[in-house]
C-alpha positions in Angstrom: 63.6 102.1 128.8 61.1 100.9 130.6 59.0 102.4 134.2 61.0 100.7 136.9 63.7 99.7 135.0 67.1 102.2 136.1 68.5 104.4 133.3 72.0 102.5 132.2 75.4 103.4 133.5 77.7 106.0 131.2 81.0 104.0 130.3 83.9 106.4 129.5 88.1 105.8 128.7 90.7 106.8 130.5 93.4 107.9 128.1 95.5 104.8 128.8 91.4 102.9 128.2 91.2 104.4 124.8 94.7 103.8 123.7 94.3 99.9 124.5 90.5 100.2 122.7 92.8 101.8 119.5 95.8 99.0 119.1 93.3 96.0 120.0 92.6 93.3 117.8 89.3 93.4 115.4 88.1 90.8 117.6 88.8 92.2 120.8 87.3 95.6 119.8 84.2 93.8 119.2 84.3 91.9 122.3 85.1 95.1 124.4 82.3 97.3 122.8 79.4 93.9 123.6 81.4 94.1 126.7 80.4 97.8 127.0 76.9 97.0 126.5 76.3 94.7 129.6 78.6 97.2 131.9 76.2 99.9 131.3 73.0 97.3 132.2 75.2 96.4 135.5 78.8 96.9 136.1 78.3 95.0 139.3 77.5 92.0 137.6 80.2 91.5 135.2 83.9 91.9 137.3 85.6 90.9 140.2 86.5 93.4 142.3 91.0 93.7 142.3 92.9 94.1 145.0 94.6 96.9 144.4 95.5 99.8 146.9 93.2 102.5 145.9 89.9 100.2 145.6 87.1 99.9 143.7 89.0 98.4 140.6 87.4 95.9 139.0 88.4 93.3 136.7 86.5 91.0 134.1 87.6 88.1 131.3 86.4 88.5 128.2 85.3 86.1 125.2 87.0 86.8 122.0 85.7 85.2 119.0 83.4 82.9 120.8 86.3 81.3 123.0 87.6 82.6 126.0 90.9 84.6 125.8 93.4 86.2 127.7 91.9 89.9 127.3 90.9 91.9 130.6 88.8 94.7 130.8 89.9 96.7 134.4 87.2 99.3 135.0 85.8 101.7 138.2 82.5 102.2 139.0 81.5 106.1 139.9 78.2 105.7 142.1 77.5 109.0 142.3 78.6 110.0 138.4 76.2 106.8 137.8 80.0 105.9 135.5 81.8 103.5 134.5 85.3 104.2 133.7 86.9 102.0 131.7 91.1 102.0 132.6 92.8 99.4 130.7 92.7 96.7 128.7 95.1 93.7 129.0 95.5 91.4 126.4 97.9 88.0 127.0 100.0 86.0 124.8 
């Protein structure tokens, strides 16, 4: 790291998070861990924010094996924990 350049973001599972990381593909694992890499440079940058009741859930489409897929990565961003937690992943047909 860098002077002026911010320290990166800690990126932790939810239960229900590490469960989906277990039973995913080899291919989405890999996505989801270079996925895991950018999160923690700027989780801001990466999602769209969900409408969901609570708020602050974020959502973001991942490339698997160099072609867009059907895998989400839903993850909250702790601004004072300087966190990112990741919740679930979805994976399509």
């Amino acid at each position: 790291m860098t002077a002026g350049t911010p320290a990166p973001w800690s990126i932790v599972y939810s239960d229900t998070g590490r469960v989906s990381l277990a039973t995913a593909t080899a291919e989405e694992r890999a996505a989801v861990l270079a996925f895991e890499k950018e999160l923690a440079r700027d989780p801001y940058a990466l999602g769209e924010l969900y409408p969901d009741r609570v708020g602050g859930l974020y959502t973001a489409l991942l490339t698997v094996g160099g072609r867009p897929a059907w895998t989400s990565v839903l993850y909250r961003v702790d601004e004072t924990a300087r966190e990112v937690l990741v919740v679930a992943l979805i994976s399509g047909p």
